[in-house]
DRENRO-846684 format. One line per 8 residues: their letters; for each residue x, y, z of N, C-alpha, C, O. Coordinates in Angstrom, 2 decimals, decimal comma. Atoms other than C-alpha are relative to their C-alpha. Example, Ala and Ser with C-alpha at 12.3 -4.5 7.8 and 13.67 -1.06 7.14 Angstrom:
# DRENRO-846684
AS> 0,89:-1,19:0,00:12,30:-4,50:7,80:0,90:1,20:0,00:1,94:1,18:0,66 ~ -0,82:-1,19:-0,06:13,67:-1,06:7,14:-0,77:1,09:0,73:-0,26:2,20:0,90
//
This chain:
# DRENRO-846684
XXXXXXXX> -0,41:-1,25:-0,63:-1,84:8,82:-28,36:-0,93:0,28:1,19:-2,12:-0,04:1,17 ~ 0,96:-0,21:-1,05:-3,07:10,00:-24,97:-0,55:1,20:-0,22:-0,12:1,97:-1,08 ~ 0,44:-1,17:0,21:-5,26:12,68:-24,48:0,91:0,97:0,67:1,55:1,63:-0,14 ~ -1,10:-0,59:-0,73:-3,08:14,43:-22,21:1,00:0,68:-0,41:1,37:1,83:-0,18 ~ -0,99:-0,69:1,05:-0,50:14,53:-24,64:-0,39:0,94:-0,93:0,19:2,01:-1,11 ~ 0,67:-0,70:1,00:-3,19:15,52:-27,56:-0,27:1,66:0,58:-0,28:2,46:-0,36 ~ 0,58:-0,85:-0,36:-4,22:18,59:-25,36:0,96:0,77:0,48:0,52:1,84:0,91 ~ -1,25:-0,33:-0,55:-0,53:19,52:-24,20:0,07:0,75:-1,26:-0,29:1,93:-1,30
XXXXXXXX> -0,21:0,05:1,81:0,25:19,51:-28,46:-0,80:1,21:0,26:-0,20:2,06:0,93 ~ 1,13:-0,57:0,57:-2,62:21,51:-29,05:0,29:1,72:0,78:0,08:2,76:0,15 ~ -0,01:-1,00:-0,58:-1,85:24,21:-26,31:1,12:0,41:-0,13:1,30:1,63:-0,05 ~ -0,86:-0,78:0,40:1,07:24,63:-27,06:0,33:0,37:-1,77:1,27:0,99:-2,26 ~ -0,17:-0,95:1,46:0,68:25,47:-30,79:-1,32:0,79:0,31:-1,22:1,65:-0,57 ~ 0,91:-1,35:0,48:-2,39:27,82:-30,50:0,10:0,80:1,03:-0,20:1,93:0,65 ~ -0,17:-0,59:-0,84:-1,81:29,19:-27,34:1,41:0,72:0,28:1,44:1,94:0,41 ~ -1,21:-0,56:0,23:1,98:29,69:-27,20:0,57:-0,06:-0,90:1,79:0,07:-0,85
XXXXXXXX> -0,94:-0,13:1,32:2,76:29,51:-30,72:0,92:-0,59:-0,67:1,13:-0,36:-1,86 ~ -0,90:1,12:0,28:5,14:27,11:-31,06:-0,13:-0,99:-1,22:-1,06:-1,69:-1,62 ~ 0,90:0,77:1,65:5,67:25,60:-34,44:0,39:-2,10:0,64:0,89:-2,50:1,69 ~ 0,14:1,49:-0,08:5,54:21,45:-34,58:1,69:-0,52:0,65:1,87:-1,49:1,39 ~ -1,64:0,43:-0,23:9,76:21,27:-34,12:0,03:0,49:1,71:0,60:-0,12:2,61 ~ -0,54:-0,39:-1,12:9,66:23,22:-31,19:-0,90:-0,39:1,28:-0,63:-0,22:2,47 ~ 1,22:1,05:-1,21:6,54:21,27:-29,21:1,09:-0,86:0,06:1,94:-0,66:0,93 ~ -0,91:1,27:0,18:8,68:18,00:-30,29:0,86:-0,01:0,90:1,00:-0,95:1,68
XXXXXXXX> -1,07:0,28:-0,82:11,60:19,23:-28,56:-0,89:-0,17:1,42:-1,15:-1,25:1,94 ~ 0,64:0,08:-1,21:9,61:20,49:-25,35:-0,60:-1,26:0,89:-0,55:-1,56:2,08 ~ 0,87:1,17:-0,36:7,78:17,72:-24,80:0,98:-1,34:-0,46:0,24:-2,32:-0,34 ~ -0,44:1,25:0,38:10,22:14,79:-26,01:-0,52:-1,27:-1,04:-0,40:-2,49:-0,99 ~ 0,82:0,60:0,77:8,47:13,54:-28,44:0,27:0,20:-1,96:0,66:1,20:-2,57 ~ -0,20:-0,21:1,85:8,61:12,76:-32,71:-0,78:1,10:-0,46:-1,65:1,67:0,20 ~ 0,67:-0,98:0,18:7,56:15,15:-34,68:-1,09:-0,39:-1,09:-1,66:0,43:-1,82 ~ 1,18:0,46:0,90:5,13:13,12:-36,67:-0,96:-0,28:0,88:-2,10:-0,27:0,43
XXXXXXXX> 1,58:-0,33:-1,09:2,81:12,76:-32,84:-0,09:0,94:-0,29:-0,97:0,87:-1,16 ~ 0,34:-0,78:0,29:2,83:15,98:-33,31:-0,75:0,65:-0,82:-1,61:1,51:-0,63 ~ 1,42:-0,81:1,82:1,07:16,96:-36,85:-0,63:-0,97:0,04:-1,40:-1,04:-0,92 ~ 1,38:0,82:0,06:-1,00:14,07:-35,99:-0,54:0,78:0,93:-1,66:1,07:0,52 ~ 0,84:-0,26:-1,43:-2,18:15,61:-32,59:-0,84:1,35:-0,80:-2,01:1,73:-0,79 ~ 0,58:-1,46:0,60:-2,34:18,90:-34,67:-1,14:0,07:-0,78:-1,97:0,97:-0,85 ~ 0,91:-0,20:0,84:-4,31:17,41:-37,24:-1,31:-0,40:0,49:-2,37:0,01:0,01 ~ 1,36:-0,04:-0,55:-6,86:16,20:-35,19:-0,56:0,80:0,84:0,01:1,11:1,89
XXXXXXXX> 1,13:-1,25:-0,56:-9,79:18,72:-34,15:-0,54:-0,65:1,51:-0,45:0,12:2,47 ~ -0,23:0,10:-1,09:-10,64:16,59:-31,30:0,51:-1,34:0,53:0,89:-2,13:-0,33 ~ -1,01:0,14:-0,39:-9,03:14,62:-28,73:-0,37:-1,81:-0,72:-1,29:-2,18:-1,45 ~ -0,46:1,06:0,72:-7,90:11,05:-29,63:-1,42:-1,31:0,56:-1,76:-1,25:1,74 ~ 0,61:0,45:-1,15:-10,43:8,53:-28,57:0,77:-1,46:0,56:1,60:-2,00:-0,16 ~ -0,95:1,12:-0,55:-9,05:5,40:-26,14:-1,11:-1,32:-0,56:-2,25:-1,36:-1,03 ~ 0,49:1,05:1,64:-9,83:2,24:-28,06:0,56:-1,04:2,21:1,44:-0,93:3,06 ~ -0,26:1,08:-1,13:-10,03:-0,51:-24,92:0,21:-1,08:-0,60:-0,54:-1,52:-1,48
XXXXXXXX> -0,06:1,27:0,57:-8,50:-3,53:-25,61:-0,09:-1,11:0,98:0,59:-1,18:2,00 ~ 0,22:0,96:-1,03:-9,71:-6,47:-24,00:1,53:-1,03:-0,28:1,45:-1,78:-1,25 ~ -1,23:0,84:-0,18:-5,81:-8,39:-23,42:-0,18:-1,25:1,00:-0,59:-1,44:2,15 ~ 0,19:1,51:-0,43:-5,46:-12,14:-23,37:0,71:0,20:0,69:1,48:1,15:0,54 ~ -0,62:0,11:-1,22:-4,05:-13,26:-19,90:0,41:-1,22:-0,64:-0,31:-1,74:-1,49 ~ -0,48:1,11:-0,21:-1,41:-16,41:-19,79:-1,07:-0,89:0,45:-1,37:-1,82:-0,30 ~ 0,51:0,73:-0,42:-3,62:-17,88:-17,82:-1,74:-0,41:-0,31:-2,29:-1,34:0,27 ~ 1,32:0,65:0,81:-7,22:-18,28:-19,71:-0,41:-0,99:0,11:-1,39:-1,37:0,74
XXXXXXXX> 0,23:1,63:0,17:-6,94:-21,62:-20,57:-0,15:-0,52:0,88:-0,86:-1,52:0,76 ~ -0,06:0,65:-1,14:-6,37:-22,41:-16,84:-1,08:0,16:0,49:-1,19:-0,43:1,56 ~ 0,71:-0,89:-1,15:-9,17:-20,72:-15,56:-1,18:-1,39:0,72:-1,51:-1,64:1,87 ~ 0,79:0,97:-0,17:-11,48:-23,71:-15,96:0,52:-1,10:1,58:0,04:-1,46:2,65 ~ -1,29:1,26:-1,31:-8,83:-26,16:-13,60:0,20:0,97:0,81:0,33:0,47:1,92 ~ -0,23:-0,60:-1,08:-8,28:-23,16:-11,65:-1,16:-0,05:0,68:-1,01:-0,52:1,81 ~ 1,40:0,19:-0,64:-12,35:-22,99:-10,68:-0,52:-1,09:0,57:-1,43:-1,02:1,40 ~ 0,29:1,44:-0,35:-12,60:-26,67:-10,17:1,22:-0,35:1,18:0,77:-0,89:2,19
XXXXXXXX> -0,69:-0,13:-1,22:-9,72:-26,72:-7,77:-0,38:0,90:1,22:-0,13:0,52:2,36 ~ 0,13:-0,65:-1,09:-10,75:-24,15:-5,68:-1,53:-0,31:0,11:-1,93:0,64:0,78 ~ 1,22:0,52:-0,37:-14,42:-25,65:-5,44:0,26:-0,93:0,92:-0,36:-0,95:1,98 ~ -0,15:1,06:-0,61:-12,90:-28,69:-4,26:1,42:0,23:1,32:1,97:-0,61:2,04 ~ -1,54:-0,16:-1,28:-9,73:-26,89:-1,77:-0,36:1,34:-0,19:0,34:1,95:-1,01 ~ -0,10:-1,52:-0,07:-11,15:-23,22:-1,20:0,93:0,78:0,77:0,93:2,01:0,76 ~ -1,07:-0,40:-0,85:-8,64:-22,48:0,84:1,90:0,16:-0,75:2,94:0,54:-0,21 ~ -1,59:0,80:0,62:-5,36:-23,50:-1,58:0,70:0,90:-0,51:0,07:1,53:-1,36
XXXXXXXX> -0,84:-1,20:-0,12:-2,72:-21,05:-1,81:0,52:0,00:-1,62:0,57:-1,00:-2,34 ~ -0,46:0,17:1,45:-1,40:-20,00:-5,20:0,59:-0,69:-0,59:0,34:-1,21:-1,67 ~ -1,02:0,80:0,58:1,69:-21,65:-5,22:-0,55:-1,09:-0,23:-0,75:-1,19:-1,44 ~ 0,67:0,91:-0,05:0,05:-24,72:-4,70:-0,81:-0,80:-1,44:-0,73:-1,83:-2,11 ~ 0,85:0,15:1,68:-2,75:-23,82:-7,68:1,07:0,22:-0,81:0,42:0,75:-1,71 ~ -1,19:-0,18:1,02:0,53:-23,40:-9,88:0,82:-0,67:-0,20:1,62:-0,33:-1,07 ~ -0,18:0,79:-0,54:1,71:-26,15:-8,83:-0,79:-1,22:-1,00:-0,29:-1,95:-1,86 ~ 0,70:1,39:0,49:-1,22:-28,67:-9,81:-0,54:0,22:-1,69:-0,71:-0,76:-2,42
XXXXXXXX> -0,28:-0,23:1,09:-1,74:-26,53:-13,13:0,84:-0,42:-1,00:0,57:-0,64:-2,18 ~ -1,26:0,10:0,79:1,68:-27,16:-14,18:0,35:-1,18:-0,43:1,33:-1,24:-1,18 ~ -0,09:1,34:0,23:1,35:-30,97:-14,44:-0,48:-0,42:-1,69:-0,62:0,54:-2,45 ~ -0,09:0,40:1,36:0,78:-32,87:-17,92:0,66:1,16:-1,51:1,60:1,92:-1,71 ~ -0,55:-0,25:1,38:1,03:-31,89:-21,41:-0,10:1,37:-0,31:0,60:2,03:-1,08 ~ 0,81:-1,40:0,48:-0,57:-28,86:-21,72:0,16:0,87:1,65:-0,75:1,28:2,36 ~ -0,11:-0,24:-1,27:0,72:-27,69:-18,65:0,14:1,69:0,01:0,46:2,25:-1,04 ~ -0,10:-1,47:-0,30:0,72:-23,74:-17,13:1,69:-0,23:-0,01:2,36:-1,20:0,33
XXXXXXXX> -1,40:-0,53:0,16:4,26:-21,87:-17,92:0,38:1,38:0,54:1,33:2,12:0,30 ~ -0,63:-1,35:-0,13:4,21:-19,04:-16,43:0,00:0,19:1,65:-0,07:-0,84:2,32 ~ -0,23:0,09:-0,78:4,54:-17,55:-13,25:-1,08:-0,10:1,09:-2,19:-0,52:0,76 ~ 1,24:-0,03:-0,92:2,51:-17,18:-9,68:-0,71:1,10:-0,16:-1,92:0,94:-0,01 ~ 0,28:-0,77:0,27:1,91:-14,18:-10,37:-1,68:0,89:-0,47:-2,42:1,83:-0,20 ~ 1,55:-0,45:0,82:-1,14:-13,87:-12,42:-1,11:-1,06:0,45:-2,32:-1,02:0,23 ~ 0,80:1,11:-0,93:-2,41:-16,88:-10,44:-0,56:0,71:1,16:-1,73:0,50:1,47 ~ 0,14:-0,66:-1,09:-2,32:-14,64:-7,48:-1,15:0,69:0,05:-2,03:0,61:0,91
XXXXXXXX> 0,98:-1,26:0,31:-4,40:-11,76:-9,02:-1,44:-0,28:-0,48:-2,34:0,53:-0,68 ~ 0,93:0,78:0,47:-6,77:-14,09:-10,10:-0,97:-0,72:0,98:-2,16:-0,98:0,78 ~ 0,69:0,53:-0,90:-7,50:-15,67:-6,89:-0,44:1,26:0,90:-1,40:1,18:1,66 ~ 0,28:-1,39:-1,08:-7,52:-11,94:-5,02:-1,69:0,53:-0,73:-2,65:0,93:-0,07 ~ 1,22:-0,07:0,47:-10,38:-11,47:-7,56:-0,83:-0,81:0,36:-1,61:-0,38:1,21 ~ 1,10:1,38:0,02:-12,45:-14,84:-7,57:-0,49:-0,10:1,46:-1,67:-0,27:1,78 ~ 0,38:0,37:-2,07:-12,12:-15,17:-3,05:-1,08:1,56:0,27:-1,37:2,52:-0,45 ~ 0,57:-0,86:-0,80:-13,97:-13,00:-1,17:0,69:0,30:0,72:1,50:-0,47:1,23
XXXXXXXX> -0,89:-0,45:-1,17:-12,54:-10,40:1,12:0,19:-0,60:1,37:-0,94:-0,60:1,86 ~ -0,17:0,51:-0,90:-11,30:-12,03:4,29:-0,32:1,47:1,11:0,16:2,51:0,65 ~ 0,91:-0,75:-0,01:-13,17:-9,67:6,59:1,24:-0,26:1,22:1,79:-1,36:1,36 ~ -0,75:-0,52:-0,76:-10,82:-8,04:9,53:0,10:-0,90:1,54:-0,86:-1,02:2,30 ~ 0,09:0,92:-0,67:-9,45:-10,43:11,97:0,48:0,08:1,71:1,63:-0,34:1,85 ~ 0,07:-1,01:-1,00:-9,55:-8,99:15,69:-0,28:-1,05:1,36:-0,94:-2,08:1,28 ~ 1,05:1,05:-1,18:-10,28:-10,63:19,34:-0,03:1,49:0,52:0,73:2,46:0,51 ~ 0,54:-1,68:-0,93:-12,21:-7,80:21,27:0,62:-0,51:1,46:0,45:-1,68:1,82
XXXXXXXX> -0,11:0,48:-1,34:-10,69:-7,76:24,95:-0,46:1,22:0,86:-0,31:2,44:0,74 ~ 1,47:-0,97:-1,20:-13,08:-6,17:27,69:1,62:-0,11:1,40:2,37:-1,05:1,69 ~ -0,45:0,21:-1,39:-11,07:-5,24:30,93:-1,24:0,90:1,16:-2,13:1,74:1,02 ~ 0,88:-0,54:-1,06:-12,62:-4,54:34,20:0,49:1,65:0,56:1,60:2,07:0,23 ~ -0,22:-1,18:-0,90:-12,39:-1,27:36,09:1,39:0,07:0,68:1,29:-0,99:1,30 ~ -1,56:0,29:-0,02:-8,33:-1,08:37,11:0,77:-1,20:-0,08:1,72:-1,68:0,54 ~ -0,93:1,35:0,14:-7,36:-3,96:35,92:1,19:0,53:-1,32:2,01:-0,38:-1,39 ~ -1,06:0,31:0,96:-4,79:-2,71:32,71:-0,25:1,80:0,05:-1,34:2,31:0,31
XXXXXXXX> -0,49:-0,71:0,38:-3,25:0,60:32,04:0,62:0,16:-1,05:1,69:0,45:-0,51 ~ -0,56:0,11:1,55:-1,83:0,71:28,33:1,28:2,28:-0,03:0,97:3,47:-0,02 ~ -1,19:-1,26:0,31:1,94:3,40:27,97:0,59:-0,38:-0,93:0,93:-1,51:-1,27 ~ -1,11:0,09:1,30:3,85:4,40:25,10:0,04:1,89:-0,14:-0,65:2,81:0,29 ~ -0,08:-1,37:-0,27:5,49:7,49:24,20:-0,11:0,52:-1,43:-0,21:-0,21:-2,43 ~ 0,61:-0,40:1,23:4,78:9,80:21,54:0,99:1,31:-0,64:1,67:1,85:0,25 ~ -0,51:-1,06:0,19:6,45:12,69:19,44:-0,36:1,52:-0,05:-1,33:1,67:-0,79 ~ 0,41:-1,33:0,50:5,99:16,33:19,26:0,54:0,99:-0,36:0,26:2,18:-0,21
XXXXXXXX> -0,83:-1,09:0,71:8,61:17,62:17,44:1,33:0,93:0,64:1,44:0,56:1,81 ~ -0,69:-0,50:-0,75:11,53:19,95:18,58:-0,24:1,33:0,30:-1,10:2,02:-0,24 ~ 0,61:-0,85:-1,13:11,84:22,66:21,30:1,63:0,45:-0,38:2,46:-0,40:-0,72 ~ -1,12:-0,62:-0,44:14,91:25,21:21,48:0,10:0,03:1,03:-0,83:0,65:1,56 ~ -0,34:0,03:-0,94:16,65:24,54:24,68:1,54:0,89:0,21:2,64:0,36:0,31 ~ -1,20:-1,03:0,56:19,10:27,97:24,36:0,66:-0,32:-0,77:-0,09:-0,60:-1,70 ~ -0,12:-0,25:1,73:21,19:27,67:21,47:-0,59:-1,72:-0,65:-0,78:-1,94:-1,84 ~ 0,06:1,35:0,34:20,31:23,48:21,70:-0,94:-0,36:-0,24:-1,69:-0,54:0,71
XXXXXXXX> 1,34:0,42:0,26:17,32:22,23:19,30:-0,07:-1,66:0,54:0,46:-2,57:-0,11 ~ 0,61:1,37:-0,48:15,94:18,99:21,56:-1,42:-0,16:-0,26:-2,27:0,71:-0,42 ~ 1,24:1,29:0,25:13,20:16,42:21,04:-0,66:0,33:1,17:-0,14:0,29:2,29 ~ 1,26:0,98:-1,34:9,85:16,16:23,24:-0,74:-0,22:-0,39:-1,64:0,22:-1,10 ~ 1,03:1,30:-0,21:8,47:13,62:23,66:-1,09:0,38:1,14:-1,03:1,19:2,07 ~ 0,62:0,13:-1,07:5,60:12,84:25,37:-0,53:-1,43:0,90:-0,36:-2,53:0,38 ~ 0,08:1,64:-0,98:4,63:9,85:28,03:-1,47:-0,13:0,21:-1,92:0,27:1,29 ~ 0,90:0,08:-0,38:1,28:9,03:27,54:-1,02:-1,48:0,94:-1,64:-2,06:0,05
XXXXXXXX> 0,72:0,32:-0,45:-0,68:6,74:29,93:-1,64:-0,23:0,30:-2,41:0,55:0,86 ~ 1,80:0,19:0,27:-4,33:5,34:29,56:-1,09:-1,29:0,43:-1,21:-2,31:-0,25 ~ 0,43:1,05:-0,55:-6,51:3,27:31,67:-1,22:-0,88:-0,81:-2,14:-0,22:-1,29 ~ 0,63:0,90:1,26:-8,37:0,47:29,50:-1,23:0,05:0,07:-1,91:-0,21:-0,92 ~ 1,37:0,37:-0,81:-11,45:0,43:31,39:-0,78:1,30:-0,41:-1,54:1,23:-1,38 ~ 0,13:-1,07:-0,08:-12,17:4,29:31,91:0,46:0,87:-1,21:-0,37:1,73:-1,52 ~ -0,57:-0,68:1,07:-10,15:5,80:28,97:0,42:1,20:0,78:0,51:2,25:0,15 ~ -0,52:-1,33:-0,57:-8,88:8,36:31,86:1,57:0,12:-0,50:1,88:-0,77:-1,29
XXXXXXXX> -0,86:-0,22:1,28:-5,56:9,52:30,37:0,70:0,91:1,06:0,09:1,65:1,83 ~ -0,67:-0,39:-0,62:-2,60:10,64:31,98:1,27:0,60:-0,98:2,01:-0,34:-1,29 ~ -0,99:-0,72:0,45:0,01:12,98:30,10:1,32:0,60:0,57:1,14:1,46:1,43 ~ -1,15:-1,05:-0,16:3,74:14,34:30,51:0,93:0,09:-0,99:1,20:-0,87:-1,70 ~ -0,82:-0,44:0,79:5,94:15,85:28,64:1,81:-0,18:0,24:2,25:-0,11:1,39 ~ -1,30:0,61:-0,49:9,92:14,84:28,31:1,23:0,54:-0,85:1,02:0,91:-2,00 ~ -0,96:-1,03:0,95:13,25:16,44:27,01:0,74:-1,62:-0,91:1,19:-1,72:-2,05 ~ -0,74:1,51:1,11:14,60:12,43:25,89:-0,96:-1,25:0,81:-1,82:-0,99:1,66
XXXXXXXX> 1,07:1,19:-0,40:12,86:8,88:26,71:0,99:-0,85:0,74:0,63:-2,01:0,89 ~ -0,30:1,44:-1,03:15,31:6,90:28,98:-0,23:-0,89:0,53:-1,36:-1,20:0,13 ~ 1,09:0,56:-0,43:14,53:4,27:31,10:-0,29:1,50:1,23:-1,41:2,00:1,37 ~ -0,11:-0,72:-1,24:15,33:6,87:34,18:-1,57:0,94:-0,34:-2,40:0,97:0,57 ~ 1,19:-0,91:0,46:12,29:9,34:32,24:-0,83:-0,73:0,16:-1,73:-0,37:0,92 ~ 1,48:0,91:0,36:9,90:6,45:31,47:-0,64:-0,39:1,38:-1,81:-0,13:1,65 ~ 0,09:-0,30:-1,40:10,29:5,51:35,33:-1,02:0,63:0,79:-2,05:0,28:1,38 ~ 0,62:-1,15:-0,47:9,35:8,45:36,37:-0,85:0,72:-0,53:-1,29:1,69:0,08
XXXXXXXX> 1,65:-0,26:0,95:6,55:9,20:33,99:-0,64:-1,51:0,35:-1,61:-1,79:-0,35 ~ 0,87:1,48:-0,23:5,25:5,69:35,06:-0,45:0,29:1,30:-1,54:-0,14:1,66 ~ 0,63:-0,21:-1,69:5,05:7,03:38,98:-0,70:0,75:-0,24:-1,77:0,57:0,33 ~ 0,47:-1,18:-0,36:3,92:10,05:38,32:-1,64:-0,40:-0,54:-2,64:0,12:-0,06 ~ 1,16:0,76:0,62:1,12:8,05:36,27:-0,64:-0,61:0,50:-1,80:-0,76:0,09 ~ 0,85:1,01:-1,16:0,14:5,76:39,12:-0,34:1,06:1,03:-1,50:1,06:1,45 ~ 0,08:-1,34:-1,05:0,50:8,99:41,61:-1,50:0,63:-0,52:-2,39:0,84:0,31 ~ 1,12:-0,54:0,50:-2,27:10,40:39,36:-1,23:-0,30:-0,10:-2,28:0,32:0,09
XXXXXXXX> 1,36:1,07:-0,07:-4,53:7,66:38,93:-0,25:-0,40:1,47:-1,38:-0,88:1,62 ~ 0,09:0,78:-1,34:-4,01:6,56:43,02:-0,03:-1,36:0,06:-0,76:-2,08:0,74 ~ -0,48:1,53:-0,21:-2,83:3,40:42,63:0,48:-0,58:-1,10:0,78:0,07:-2,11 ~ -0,15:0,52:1,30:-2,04:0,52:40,36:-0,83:-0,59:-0,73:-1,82:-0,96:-0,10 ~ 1,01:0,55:0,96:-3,89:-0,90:37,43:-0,45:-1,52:0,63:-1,55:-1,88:0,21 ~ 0,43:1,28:-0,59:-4,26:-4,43:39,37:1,01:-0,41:0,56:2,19:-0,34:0,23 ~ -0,80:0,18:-1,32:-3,26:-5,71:42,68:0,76:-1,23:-0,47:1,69:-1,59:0,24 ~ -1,27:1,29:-0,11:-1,56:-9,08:40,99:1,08:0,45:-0,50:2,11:-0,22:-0,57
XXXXXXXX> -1,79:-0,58:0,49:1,16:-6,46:39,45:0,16:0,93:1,18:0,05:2,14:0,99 ~ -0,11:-1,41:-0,46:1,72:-4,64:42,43:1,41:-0,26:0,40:2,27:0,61:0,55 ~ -1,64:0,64:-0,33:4,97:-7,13:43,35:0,92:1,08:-1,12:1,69:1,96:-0,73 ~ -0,61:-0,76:1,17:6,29:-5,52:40,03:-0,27:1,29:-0,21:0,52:1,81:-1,00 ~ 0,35:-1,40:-0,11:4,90:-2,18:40,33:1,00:0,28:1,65:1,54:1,39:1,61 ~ -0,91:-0,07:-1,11:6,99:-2,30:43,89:1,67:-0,05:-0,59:2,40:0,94:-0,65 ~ -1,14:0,72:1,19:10,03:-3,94:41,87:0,11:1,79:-0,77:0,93:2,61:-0,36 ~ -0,08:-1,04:1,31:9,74:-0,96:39,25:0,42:1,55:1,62:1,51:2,11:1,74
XXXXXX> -0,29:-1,39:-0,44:9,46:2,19:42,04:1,36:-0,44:0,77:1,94:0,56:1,19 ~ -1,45:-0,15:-0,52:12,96:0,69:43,64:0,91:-0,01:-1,03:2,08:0,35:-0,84 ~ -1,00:-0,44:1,27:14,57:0,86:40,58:-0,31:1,57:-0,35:0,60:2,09:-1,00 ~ 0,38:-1,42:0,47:13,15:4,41:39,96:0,66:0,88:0,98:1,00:2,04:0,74 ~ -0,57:-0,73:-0,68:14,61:5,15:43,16:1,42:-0,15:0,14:2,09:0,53:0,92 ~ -1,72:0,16:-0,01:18,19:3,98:42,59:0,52:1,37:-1,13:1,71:1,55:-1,37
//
């Protein structure tokens, strides 16, 4: 029995009165947990049971494989387990949970990239929920802009995200900063304001 339950039982016969039939119903439960929970003064204690795993027997061939292939993917170890007489039967499963224990955390896998002084600008747009536009509830968005180098930061606000909006939150973004993020996109930064102007 959990304690949880034992202390549920318990409050509800001395506190709200309730005889043993009418906890039972409340709670879903027999009515023999019940005059046990009742009869004990306090709460139940949890009894830990150490539970055999399928895989025990393996553990030995599992440790000696991964000494000799630290790298070797479960399936694999479940795989070379499963061979002769006495072979593993069960699934990857507990192979898995076994190796997430035994490895060491694979430690966060990242390349740092440094830019220079206007060389990259980084856009994407963002939400902020809706706006009553007279009786019509619309979306804004916002268009934020952010130079990689500087972290200077360019904001506008937008009633929908088109390209025609994004466009024109992209000039108004270079307009702000005075120029473009690097002179080898400027072909395409040219490219982009004649489409902004069609």
């Amino acid at each position: 029995m959990r304690v949880a339950l034992w202390a549920e039982i318990r409050r509800l016969h001395e506190i709200e009165g309730l005889s043993a039939r009418a906890i039972a119903r409340r709670l879903h439960c027999c009515t023999k947990t019940v005059a046990k929970a009742l009869a004990l003064s306090a709460p139940p204690a949890i009894a830990a049971q150490a539970k055999e795993s399928i895989l025990d027997p393996y553990l030995a061939q599992i440790d000696a494989l991964l000494a000799k292939y630290p790298d070797l993917s479960a399936v694999r170890v479940v795989e070379e387990i499963s061979r002769g007489e006495d072979a593993y039967r069960g699934s990857v499963y507990p192979v898995r949970r076994y190796l997430c224990r035994v490895r060491p955390a694979r430690g966060r896998v990242y390349q740092e990239v440094v830019y220079d002084p206007g060389e990259a600008m980084q856009v994407d747009w963002g939400d902020c929920g809706r706006v009553m536009v007279g009786q019509t509830p619309r979306r804004v968005s916002v268009f934020v802009a952010v130079l990689c180098y500087s972290r200077l930061c360019h904001i506008e606000f937008s009633l929908s995200q088109r390209k025609a909006d994004f466009y024109r939150a992209l000039v108004h973004a270079l307009e702000f900063f005075q120029g473009f993020p690097s002179w080898r996109n400027v072909m395409n930064a040219k490219r982009l304001l004649s489409l902004w102007g069609q």
